[in-house]
Biopython code that builds the backbone (N, CA, C, O; Angstrom):
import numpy as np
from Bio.PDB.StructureBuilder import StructureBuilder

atoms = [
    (1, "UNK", "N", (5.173, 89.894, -161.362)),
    (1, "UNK", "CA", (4.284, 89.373, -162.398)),
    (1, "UNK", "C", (3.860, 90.541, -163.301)),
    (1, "UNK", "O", (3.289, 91.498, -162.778)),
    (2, "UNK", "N", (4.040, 90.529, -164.292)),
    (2, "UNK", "CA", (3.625, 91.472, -165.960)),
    (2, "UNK", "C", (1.649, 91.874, -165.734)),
    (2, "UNK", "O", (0.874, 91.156, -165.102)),
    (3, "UNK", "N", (1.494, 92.424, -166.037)),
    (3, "UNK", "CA", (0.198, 92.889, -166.553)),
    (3, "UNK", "C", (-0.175, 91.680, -167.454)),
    (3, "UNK", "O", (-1.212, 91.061, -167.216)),
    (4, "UNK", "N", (0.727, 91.287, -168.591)),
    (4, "UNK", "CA", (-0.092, 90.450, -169.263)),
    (4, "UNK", "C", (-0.089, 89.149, -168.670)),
    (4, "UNK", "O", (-1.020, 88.432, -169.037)),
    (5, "UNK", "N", (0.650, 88.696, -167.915)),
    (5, "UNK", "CA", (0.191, 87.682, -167.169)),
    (5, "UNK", "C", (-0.982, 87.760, -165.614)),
    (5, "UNK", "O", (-1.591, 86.783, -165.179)),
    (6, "UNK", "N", (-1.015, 88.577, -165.273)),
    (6, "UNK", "CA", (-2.227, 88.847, -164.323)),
    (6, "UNK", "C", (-3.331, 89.078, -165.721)),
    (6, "UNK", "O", (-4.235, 88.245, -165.794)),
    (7, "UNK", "N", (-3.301, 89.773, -166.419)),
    (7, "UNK", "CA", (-4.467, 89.349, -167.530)),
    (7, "UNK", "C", (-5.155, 88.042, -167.492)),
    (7, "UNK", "O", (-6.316, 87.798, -167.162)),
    (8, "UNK", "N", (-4.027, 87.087, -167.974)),
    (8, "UNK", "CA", (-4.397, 85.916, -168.924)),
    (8, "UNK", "C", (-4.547, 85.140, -167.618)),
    (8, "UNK", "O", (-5.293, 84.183, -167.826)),
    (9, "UNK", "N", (-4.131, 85.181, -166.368)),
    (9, "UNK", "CA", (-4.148, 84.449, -164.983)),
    (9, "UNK", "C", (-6.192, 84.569, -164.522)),
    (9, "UNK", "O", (-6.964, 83.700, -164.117)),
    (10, "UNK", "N", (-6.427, 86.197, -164.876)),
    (10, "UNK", "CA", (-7.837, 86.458, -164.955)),
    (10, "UNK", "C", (-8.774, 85.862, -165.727)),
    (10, "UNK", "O", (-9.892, 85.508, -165.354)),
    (11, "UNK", "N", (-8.288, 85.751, -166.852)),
    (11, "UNK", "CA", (-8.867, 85.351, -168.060)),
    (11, "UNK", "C", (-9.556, 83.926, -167.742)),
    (11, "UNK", "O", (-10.717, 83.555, -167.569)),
    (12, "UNK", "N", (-8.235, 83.279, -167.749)),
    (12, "UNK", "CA", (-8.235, 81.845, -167.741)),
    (12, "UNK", "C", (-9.711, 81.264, -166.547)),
    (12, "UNK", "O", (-10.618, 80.476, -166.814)),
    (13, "UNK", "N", (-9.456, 81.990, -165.301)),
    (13, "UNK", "CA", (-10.319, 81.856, -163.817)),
    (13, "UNK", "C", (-11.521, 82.010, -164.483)),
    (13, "UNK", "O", (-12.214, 80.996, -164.562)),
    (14, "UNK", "N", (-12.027, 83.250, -165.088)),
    (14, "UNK", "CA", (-13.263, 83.674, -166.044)),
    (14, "UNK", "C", (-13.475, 82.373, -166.675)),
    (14, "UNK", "O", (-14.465, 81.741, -166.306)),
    (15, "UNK", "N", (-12.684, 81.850, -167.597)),
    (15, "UNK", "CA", (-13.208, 80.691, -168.455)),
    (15, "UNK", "C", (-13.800, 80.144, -167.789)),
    (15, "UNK", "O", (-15.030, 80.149, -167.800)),
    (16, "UNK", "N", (-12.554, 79.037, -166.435)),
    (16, "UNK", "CA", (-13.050, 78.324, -165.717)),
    (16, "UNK", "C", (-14.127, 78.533, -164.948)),
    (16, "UNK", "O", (-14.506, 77.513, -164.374)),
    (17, "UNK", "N", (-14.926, 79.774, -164.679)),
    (17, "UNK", "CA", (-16.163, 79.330, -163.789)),
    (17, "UNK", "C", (-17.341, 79.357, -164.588)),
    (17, "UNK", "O", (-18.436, 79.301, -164.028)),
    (18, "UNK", "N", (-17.217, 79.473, -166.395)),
    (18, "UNK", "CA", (-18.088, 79.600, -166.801)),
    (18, "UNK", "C", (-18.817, 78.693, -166.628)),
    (18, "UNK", "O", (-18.258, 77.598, -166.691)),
    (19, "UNK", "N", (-20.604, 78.671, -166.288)),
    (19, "UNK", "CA", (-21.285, 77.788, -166.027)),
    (19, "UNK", "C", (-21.363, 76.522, -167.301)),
    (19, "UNK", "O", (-21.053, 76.830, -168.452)),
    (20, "UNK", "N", (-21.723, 75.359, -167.022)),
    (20, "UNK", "CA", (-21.829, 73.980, -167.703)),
    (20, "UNK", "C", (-22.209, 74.554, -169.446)),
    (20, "UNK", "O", (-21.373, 74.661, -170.342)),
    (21, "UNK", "N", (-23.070, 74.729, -169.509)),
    (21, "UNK", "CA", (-24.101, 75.115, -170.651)),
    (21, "UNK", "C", (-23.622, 76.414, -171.162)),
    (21, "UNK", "O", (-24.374, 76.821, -172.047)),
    (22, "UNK", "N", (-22.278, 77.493, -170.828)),
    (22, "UNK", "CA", (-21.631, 78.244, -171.526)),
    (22, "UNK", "C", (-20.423, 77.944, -171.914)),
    (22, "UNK", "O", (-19.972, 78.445, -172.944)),
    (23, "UNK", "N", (-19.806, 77.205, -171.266)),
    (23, "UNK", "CA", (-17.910, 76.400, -171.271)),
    (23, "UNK", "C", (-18.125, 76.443, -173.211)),
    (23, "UNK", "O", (-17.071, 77.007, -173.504)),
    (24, "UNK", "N", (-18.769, 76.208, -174.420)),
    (24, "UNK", "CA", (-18.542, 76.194, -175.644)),
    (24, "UNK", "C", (-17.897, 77.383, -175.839)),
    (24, "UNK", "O", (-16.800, 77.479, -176.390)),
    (25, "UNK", "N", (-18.749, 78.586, -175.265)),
    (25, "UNK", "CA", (-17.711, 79.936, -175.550)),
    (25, "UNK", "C", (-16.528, 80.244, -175.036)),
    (25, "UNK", "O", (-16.014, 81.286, -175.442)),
    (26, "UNK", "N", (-15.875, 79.511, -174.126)),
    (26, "UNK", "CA", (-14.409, 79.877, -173.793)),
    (26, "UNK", "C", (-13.447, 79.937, -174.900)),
    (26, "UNK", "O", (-12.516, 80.709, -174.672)),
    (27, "UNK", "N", (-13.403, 79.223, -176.256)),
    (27, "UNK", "CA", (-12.582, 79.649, -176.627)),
    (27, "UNK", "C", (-12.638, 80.835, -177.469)),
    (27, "UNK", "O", (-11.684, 81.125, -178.190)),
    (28, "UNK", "N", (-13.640, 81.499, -177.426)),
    (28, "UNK", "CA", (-14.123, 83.053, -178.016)),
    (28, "UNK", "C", (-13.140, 83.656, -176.983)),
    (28, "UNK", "O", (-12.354, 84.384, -177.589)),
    (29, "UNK", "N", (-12.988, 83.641, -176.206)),
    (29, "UNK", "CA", (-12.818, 84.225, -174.724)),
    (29, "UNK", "C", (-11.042, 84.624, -174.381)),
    (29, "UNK", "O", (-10.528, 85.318, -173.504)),
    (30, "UNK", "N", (-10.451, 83.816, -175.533)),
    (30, "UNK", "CA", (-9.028, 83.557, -175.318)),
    (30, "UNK", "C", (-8.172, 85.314, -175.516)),
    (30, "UNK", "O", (-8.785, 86.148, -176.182)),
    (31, "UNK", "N", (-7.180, 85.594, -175.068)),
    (31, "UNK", "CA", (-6.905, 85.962, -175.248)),
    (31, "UNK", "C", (-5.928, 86.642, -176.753)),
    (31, "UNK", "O", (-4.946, 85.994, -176.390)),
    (32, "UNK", "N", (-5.617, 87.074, -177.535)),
    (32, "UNK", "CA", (-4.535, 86.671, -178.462)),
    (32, "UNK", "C", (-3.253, 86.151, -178.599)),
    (32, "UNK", "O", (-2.878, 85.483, -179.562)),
    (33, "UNK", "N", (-2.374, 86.556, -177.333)),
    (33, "UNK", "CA", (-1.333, 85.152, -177.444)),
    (33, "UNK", "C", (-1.365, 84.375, -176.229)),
    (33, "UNK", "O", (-0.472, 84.143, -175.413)),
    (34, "UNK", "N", (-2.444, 84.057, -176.269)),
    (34, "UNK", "CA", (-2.824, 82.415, -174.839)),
    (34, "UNK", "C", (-2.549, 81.260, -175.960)),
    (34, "UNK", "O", (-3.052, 80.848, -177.005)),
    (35, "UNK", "N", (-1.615, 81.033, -175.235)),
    (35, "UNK", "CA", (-1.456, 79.173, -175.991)),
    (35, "UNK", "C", (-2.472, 78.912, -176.473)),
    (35, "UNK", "O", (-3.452, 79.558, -176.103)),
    (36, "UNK", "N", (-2.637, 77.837, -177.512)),
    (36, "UNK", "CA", (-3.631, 77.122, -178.107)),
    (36, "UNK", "C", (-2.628, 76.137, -179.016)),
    (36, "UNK", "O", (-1.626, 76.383, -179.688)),
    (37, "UNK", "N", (-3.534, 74.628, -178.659)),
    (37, "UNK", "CA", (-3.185, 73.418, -178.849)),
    (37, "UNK", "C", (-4.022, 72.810, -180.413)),
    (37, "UNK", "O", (-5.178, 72.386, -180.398)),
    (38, "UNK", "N", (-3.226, 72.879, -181.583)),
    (38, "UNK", "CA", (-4.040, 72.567, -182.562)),
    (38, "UNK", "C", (-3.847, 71.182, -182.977)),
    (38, "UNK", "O", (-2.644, 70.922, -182.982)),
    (39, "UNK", "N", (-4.389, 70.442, -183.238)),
    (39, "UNK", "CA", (-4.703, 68.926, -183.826)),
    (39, "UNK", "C", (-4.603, 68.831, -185.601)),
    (39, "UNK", "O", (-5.737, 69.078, -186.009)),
    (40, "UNK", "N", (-3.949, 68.647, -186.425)),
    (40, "UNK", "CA", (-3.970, 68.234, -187.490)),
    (40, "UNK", "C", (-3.340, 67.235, -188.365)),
    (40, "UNK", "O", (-2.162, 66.881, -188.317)),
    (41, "UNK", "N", (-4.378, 66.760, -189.282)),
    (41, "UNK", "CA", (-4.020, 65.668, -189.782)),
    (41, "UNK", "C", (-4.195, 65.252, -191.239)),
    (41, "UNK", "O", (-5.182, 64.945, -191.907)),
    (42, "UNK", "N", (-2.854, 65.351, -191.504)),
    (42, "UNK", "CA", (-2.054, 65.724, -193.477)),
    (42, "UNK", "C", (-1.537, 64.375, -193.414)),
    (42, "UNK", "O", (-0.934, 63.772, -192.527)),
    (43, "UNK", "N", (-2.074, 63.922, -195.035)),
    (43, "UNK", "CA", (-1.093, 63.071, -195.563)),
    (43, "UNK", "C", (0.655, 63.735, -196.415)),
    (43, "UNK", "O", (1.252, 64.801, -196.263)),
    (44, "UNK", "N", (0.781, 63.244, -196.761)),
    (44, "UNK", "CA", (2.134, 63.118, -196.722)),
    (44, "UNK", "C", (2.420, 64.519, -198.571)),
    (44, "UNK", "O", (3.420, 65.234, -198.628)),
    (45, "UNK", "N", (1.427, 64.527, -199.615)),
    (45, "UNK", "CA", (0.939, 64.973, -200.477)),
    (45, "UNK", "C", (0.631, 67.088, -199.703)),
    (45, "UNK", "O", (1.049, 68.200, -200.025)),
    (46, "UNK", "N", (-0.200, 66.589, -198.750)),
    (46, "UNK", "CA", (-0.537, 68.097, -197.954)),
    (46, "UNK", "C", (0.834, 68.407, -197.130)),
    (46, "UNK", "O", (0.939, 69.632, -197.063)),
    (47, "UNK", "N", (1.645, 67.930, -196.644)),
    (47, "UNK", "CA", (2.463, 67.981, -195.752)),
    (47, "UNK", "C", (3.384, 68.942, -197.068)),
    (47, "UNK", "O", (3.572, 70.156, -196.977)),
    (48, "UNK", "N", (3.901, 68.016, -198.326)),
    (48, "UNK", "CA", (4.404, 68.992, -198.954)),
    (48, "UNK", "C", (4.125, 70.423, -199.278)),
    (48, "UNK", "O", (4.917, 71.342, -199.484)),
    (49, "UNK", "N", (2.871, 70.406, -199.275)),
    (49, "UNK", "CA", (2.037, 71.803, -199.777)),
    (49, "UNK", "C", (2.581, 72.326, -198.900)),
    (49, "UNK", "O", (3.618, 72.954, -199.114)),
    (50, "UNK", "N", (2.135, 72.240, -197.874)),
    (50, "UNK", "CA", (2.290, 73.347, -196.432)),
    (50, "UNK", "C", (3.753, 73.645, -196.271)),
    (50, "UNK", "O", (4.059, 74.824, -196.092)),
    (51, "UNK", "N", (4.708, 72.722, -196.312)),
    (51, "UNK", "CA", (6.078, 72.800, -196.416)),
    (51, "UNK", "C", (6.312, 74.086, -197.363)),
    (51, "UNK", "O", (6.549, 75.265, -197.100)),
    (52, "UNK", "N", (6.159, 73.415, -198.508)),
    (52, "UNK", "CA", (6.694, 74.513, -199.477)),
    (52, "UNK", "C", (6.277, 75.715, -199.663)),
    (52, "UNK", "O", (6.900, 76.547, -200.322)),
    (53, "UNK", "N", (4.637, 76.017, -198.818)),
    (53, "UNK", "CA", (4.473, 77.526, -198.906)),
    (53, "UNK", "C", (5.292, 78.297, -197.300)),
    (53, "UNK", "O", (5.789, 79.414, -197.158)),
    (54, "UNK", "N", (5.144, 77.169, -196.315)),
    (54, "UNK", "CA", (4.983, 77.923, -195.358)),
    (54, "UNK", "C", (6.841, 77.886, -194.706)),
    (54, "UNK", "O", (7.068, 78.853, -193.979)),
    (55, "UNK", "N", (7.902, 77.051, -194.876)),
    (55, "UNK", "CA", (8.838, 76.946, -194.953)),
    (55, "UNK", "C", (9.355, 78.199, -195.670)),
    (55, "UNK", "O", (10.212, 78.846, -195.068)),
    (56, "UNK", "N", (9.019, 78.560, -196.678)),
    (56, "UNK", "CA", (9.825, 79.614, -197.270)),
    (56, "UNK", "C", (10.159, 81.011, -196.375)),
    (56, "UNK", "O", (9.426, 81.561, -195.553)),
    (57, "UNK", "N", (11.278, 81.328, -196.739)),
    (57, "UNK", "CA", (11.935, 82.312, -195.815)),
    (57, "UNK", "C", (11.012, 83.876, -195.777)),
    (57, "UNK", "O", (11.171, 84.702, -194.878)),
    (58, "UNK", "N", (9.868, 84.090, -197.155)),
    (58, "UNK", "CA", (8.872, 85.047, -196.785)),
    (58, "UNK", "C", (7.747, 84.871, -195.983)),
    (58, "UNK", "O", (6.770, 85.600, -195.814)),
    (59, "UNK", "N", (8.090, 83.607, -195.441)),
    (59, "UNK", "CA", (6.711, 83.398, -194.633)),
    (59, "UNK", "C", (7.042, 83.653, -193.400)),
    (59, "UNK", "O", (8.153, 83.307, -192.998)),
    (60, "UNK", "N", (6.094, 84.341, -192.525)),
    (60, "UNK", "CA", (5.880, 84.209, -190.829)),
    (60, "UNK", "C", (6.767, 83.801, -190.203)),
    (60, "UNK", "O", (6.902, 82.622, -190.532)),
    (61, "UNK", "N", (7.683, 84.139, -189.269)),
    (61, "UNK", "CA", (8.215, 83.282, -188.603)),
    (61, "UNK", "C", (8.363, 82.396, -188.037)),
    (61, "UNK", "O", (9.307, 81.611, -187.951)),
    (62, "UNK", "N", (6.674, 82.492, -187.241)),
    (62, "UNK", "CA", (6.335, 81.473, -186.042)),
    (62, "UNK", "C", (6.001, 80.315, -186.898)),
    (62, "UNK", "O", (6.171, 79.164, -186.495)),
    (63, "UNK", "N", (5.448, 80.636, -188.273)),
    (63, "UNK", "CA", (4.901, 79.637, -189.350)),
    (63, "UNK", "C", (6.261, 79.013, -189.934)),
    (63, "UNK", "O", (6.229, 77.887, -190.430)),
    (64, "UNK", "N", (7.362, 79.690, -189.877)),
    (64, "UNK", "CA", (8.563, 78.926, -190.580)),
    (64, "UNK", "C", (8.913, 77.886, -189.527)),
    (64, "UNK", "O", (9.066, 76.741, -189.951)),
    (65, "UNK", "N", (9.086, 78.128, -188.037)),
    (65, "UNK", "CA", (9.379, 77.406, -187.417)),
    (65, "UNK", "C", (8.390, 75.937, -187.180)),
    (65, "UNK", "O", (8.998, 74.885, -186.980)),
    (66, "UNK", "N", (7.058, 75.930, -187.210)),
    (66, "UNK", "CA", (6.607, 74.953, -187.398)),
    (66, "UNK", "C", (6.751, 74.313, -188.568)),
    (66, "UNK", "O", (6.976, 73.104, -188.622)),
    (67, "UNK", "N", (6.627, 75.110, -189.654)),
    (67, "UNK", "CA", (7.092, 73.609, -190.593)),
    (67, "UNK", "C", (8.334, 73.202, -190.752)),
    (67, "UNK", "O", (8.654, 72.347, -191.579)),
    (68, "UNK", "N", (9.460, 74.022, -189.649)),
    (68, "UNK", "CA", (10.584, 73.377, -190.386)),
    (68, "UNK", "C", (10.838, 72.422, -189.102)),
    (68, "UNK", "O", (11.795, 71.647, -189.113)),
    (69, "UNK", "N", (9.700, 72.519, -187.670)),
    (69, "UNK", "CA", (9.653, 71.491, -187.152)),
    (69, "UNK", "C", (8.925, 70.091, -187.870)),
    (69, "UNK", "O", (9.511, 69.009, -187.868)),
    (70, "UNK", "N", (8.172, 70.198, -188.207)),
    (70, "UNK", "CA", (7.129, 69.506, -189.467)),
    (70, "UNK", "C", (8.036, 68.559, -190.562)),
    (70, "UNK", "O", (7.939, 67.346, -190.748)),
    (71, "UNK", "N", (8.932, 69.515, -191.208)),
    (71, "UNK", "CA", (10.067, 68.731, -191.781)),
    (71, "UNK", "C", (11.092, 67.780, -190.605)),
    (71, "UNK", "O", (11.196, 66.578, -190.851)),
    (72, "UNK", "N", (11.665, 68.216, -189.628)),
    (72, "UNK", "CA", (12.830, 67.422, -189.053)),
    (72, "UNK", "C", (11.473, 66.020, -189.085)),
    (72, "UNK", "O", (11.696, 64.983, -189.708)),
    (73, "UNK", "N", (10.070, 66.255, -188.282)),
    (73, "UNK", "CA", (9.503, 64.678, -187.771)),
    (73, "UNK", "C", (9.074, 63.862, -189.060)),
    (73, "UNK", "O", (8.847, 62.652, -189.032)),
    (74, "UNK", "N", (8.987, 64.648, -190.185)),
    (74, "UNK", "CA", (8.732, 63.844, -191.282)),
    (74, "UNK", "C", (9.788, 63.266, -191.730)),
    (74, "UNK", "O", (9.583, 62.278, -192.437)),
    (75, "UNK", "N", (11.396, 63.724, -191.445)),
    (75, "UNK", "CA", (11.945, 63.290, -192.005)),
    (75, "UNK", "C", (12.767, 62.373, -191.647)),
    (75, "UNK", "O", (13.636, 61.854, -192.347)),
    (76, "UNK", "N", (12.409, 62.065, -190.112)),
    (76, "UNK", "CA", (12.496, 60.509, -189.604)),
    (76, "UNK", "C", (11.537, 59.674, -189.353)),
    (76, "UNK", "O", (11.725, 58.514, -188.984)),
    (77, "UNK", "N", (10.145, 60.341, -189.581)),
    (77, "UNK", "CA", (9.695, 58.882, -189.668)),
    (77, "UNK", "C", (8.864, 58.314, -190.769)),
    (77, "UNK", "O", (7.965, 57.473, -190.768)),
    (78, "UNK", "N", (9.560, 59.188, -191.933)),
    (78, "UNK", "CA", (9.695, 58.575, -193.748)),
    (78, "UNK", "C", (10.344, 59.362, -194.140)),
    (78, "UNK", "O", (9.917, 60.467, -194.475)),
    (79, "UNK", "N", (11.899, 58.907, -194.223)),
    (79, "UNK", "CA", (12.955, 59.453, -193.949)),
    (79, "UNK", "C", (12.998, 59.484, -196.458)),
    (79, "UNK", "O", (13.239, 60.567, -196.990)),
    (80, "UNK", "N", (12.782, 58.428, -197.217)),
    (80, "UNK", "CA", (12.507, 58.301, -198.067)),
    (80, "UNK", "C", (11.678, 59.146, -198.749)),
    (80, "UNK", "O", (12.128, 59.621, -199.792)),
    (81, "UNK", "N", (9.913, 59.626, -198.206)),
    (81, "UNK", "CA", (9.106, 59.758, -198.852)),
    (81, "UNK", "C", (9.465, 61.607, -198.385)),
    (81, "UNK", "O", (8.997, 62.420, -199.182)),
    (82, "UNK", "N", (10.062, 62.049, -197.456)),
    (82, "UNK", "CA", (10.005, 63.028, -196.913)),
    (82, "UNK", "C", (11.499, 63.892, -197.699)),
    (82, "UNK", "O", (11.780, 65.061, -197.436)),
    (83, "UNK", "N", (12.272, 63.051, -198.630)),
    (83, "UNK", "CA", (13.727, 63.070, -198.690)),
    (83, "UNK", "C", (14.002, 65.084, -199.506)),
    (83, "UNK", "O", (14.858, 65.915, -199.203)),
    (84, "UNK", "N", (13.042, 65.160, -200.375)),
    (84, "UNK", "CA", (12.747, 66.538, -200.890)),
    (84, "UNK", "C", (11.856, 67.421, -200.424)),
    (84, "UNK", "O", (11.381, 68.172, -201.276)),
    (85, "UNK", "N", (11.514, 67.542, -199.391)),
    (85, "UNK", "CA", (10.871, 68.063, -198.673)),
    (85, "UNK", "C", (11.376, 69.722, -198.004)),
    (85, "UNK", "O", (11.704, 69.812, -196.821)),
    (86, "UNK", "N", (11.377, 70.621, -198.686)),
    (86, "UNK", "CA", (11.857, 72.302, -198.250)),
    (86, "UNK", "C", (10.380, 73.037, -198.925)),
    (86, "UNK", "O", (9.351, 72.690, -199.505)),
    (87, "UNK", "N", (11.262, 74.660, -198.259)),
    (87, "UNK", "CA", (10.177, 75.372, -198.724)),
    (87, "UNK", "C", (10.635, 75.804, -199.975)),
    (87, "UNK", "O", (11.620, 75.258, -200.473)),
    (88, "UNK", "N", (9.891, 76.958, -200.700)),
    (88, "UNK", "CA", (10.456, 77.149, -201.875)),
    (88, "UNK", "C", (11.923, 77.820, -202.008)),
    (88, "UNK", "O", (12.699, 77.756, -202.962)),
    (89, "UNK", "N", (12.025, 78.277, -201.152)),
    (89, "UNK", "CA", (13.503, 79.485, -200.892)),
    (89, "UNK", "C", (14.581, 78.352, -201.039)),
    (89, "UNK", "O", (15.737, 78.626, -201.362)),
    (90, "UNK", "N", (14.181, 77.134, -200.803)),
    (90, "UNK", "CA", (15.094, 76.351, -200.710)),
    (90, "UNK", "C", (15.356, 75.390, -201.444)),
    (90, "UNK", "O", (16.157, 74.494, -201.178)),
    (91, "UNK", "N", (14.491, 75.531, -202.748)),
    (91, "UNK", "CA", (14.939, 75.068, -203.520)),
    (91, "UNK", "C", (15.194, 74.991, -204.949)),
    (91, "UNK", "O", (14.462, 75.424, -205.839)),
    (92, "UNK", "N", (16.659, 74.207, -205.117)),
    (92, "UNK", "CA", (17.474, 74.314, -205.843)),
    (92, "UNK", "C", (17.848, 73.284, -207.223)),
    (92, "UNK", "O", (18.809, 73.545, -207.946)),
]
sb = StructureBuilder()
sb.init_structure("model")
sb.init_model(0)
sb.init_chain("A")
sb.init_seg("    ")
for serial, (resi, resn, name, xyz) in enumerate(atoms, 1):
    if name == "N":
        sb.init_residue(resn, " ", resi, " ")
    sb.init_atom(name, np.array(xyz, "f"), 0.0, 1.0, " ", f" {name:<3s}", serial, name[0])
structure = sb.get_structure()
């Protein structure tokens, strides 16, 4: 086992015994690359935005790969409204 996983194995135990009435600060507490589960919710107008900045080939990696996951689910399930949907690098 890595150092950074006996870290984040520590970490995590720490969260969990924080008492009732402190558990709000655990996610102060996170490490920098501990998973985290984000929730968001774009209409179809924002979906382009984000596409076209964050799709482009100067952006982030980890950020290219989500929106160009972002594009494949938009583009089956509004296969129409989703049909021009890239980042800017990509389009032509």
């Amino acid at each position: 086992m890595s150092a950074w996983d006996k870290l984040y194995i520590e970490t995590q135990k720490y969260i969990n015994e924080l008492p009732e009435e402190l558990s709000h600060i655990g996610n102060y507490l996170r490490l920098n690359g501990s998973p985290l589960t984000v929730l968001v919710k774009m209409n179809m107008r924002e979906v382009y935005h984000f596409v076209r900045l964050r799709a482009d080939e100067h952006a982030q990696w980890e950020i290219q790969n989500i929106a160009k996951l972002m594009v494949k689910i938009a583009k089956k399930m509004a296969p129409k409204t989703s049909s021009k949907l890239c980042g800017k690098s990509d389009f032509k």
